[in-house]
N, C-alpha and C positions, 0 to 999 in steps of 0.2 A: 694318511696321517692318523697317530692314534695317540692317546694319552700315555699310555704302558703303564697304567699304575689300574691292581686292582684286578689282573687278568683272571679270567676263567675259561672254563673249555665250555666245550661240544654241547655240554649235559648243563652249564652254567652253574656249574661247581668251580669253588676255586681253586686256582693253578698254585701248587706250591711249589715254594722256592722263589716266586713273586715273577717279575715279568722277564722272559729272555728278549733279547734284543732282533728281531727277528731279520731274515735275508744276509745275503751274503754282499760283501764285496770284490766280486767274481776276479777283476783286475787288481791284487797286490803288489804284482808286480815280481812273485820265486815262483810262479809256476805250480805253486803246491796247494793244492783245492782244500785240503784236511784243514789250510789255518783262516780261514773267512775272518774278515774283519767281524763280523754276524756271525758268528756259530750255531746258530738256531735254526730250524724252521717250526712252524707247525704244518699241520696237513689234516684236511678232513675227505674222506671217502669213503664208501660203503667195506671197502676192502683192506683200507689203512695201507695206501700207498707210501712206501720209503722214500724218505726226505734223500735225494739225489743232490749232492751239492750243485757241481755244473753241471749234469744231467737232468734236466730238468724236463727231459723226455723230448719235447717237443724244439723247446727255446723258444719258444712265444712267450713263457712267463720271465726269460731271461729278457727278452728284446724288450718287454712295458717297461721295466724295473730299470733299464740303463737310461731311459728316457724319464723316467720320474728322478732317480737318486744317483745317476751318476756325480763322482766326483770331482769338485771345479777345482781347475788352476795344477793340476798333478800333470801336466805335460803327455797325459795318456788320455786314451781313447775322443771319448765324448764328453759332454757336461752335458749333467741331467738340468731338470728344472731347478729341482730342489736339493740341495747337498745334504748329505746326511747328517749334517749339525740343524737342519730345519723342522725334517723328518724322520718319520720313522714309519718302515714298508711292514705292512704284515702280510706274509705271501701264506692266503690258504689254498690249500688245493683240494680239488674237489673232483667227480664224477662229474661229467654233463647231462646229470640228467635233475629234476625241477628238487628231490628230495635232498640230494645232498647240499645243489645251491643255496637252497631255505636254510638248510642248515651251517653254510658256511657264513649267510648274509648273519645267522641267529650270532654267531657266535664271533664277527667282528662288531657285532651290536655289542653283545656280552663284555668286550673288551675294551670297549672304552674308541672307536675306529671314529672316524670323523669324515675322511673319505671313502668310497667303494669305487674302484675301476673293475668294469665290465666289457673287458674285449670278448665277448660272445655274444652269441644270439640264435635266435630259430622264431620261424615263423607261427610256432602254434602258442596261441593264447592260453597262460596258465593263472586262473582267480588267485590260486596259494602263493605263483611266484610275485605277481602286484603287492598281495597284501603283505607279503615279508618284505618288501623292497620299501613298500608305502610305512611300514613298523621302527625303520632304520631313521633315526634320526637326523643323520647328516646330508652330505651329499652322495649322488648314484648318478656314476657317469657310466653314460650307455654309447658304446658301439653302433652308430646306426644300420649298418653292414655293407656289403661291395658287392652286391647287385645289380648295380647300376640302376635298380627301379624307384619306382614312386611310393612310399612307405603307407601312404596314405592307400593307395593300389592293392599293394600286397605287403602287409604289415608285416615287420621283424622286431620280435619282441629279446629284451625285453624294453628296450629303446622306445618302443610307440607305446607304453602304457601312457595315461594319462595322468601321470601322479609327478605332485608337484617337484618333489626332492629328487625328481631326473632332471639330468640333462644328457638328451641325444647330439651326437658329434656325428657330423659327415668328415670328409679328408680333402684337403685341397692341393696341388702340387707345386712343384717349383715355379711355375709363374702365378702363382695367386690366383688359379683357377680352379673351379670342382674339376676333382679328381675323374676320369672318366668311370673307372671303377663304380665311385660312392653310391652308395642310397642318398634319397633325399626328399623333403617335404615340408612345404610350407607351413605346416600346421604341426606335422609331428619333429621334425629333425630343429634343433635349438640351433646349432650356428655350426662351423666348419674348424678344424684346426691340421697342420702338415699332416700329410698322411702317405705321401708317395716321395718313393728314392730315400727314407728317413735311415739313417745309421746310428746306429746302436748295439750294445752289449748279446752277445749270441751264446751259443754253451758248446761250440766247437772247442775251443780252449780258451784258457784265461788269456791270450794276447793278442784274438781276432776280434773283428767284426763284424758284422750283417746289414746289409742291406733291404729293408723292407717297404713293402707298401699293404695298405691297409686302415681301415675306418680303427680297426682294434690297436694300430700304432697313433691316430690320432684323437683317440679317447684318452690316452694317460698324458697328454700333454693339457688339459682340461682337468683331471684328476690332477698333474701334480702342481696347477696354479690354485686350484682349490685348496689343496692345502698349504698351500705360499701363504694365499692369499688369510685361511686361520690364524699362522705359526703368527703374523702381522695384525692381526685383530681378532681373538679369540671370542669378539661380545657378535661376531657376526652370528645373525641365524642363516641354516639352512637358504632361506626363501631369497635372504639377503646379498645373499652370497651369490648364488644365481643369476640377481639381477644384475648386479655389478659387475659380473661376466657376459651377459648378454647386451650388459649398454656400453660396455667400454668398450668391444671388438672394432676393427676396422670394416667397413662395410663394401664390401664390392659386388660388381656389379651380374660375375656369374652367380652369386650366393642369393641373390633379390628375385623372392618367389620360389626359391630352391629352399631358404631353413628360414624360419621364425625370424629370425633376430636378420639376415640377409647379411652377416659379417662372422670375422675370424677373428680369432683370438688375436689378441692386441694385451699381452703379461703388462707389460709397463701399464697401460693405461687402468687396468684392474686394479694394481697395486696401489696406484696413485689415490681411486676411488678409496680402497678398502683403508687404509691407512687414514684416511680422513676421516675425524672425528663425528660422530653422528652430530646433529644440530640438537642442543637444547629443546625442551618441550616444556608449556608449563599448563598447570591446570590450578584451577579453572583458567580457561581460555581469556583470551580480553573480550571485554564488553562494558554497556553500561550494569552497574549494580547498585541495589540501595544499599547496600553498608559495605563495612571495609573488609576486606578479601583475603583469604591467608595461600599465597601464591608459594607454588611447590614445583623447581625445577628438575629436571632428571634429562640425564643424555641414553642413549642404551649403551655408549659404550663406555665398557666396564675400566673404572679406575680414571674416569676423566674430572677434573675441575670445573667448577662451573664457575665466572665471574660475571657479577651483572650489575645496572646502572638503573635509576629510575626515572633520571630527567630527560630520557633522547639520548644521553652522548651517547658516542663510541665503548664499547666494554672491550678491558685490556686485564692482563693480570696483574696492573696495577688497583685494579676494579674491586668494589668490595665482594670478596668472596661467599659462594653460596654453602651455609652450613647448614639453616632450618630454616621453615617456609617462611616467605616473604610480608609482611605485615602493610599491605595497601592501601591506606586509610586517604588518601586522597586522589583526587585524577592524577594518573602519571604513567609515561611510556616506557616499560620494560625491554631492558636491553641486556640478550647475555650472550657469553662465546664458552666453550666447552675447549676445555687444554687436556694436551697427557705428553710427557716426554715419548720422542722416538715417532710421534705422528703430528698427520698435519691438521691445523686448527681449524675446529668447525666452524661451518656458514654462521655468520650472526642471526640470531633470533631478538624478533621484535614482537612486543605487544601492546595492545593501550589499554589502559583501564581506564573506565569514569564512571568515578564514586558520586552519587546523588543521595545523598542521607536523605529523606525526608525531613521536615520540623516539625518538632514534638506536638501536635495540637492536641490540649487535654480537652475533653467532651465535658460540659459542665453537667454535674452530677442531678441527672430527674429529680431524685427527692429535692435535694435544694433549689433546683430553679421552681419546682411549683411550689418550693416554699417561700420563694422571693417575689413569687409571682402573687400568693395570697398574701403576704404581708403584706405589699401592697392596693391590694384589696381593703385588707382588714384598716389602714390607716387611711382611707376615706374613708369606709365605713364610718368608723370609729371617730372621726371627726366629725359627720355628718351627725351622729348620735349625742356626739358632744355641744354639738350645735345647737339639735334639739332641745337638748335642756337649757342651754341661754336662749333658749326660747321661751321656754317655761318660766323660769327667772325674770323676764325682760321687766314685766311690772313694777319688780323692784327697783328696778334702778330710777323708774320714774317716784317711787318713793320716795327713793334718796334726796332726790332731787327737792322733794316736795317738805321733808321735812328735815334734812341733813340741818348742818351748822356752817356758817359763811367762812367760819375761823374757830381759831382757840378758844376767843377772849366770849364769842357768841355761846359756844359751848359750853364754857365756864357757868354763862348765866344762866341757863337752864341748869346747868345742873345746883347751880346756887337756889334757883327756882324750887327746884324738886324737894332741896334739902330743906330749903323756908315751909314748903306744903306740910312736909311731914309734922313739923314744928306745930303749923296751923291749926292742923287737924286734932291737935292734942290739945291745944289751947288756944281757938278761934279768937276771944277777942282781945287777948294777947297779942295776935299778930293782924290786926284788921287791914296793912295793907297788903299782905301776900296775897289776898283774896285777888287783886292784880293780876296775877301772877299763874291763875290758875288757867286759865287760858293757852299760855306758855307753857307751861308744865304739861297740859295735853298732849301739846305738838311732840314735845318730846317722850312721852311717854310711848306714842303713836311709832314714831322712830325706832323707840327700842326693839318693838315689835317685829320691825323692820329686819334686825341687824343680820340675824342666821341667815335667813332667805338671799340676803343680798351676797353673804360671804361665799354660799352655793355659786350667786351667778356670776362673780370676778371669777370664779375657776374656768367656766366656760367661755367666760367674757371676748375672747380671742379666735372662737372660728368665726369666721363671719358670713354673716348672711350672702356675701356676693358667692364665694366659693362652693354652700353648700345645702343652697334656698331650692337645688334639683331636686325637690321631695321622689319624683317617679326613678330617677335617674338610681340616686343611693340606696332606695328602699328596694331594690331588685332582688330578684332571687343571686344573680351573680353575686350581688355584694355581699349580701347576707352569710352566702356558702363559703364565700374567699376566708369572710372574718370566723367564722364559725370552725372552717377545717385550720386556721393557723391558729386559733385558741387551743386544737388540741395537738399540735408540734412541741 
């Protein structure tokens, strides 16, 4: 199988005139080889062998070709795998020897090829032919050869390299047993497909056919489910594509310990795989997390739908569909299915997330806690100081005491007192009973003396001795420093 757009040759130069449709359709049914449904070939050889319609010298490349693309349903011959509305064969040809195959593998690279069928082989290990086989992007179905040995024994390349993008075919016969023929190996040969009594397309004429056996007749039935299995899922990789051919075969019991996988091709069950939509992925994965999450779906296969659910349900393409990442802001079970017309719906994907915010806890800011811290320092201090001085003051209050006024009317008379002395003083025997009086007038003169002092210690009048009589306690260096460093905040 091959894209046809794009083509280039040998040199990977491009082919002008754009892509011919390559191989023939041997059987039309007038006998007349000049009019090929496929009018094309290419060819590559040191020699630049002649594109031979139904000569194709051998008809080994005619026999693969009726088993990969014959035409279904036409009342004639065989039905290939694939019909030629699926695929498209690019028959190169080549020299068997390591330089022109490098250069045949280069140059269905070149072309856009997606399959390689390899009905050849030989026992000698070539480093150049691995690493152009390992360069091809696609699939390399390898011939495991008709030996009848142990590949692992006596290698046949190029089938026993170790490179991922092969896959080695043994041949199994009409009762679903290894071929007596086959190679085989547990470690190197991948799985088994027909190989003996198979009929197909020959180059005797356009209205025979051939009967063959051979591991090189049941490699292109592996090559042309590989590319069934593309034309139906184009997003498959290489690697993927492989597996789904080694897990879906039927497994029996001569194949077990004879090829890797211990089964044969089983198409239907391949299909069935490759046709199924990859499962949804999402990232980040589920987990616990401390904030909310921006969840990003993807399927690998290309042009699928993705619809998904956050509560647990079911996800349906009634589901809210996936357009940009997913906003997680709280615990919740992710649930999504992957859709695409023409194939079948992928496995449900689940996931949990659980979102733990933590809670904002602000740190109270150093400067201000040691400045909450001396403040309150400073206001015992500060009160203890204040204390102090209605301590100083205290006398006066026993003043007040001693010489205050009982009342208004007490007050009045002193001060009537005061104002009669002055009178006296100016004219003693004018007023000879103020002289009375003079006695009274002391007290209160005494008083007046009084008054600033006492008006100092009502300010302080209010700390009291019980709270802040601890002379050692307040006078400390702590207190001192508390009040001292919050005077300068």
């Amino acid at each position: 199988m091959w894209d046809g757009t794009n083509c280039k040759d040998e040199n990977n130069q491009a082919v002008s005139g754009g892509c011919p449709n390559h191989g023939w359709d041997y059987k039309d049914g007038d006998s007349n080889p000049d009019d090929s449904i496929f009018p094309y070939c290419y060819e590559y050889a040191p020699d630049q062998i002649t594109c031979l319609d139904e000569q194709d010298v051998s008809g080994h490349g005619t026999f693969i070709s009726g088993i990969i693309g014959g035409v279904h349903n036409n009342l004639k011959g065989i039905s290939g795998i694939s019909s030629k509305n699926k695929i498209k064969i690019m028959p190169i040809r080549f020299d068997l020897d390591t330089f022109s195959e490098i250069q045949a593998i280069n140059f269905a690279k070149n072309n856009g090829a997606k399959v390689i069928n390899a009905s050849f082989g030989g026992t000698e290990f070539s480093q150049l032919e691995k690493d152009a086989i390992e360069s091809f992007p696609g699939i390399f179905v390898a011939a495991a050869g008709n030996e009848s040995t142990n590949n692992e024994t006596l290698h046949f390349y190029p089938s026993d390299y170790a490179s991922s993008n092969i896959i080695s075919v043994a041949a199994t016969d009409q009762n679903d047993v290894l071929a007596t023929f086959s190679n085989y190996g547990s470690l190197s040969v991948d799985l088994a497909a027909p190989g003996k009594n198979v009929t197909s397309t020959f180059n005797n004429s356009d209205t025979q056919y051939a009967v063959g056996d051979g591991t090189s007749f049941a490699a292109p039935y592996i090559a042309a489910a590989s590319a069934l299995l593309y034309s139906a899922n184009i997003s498959l990789s290489s690697s993927a594509l492989k597996d789904i051919i080694l897990a879906s075969g039927d497994s029996l019991p001569t194949l077990s310990g004879k090829t890797v996988s211990g089964k044969r091709l089983n198409l239907n069950n391949a299909y069935q795989l490759a046709i199924k939509i990859a499962t949804p992925t999402a990232l980040p994965a589920g987990g616990t997390y401390a904030s909310t999450q921006s969840v990003t779906l993807s399927s690998s296969t290309t042009g699928a739908d993705i619809f998904y659910t956050l509560d647990g349900s079911q996800p349906s393409i009634s589901s809210t569909k996936y357009t940009i990442p997913i906003s997680v802001t709280d615990t919740a079970t992710l649930k999504s299915i992957a859709v695409k017309d023409g194939m079948t719906d992928s496995e449900i994907f689940s996931s949990s997330y659980i979102i733990n915010i933590p809670q904002i806890v602000t740190l109270p800011d150093p400067i201000e806690t040691a400045k909450a811290a001396d403040f309150d320092l400073y206001q015992k201090y500060d009160g203890y100081l204040k204390y102090e001085k209605g301590q100083k003051y205290k006398k006066y209050e026993k003043a007040k005491e001693k010489y205050g006024f009982k009342n208004s009317a007490e007050k009045s008379k002193y001060k009537q007192a005061y104002n009669n002395f002055k009178l006296f003083k100016k004219n003693p025997v004018k007023y000879p009973k103020f002289a009375l009086l003079i006695k009274e007038y002391k007290k209160y003169k005494k008083y007046q003396e009084q008054l600033a002092p006492l008006s100092k210690y009502s300010k302080y009048s209010n700390y009291s001795k019980k709270e802040y009589s601890n002379y050692k306690y307040f006078s400390s260096v702590e207190f001192k420093a508390g009040y001292e460093r919050y005077l300068m905040y």
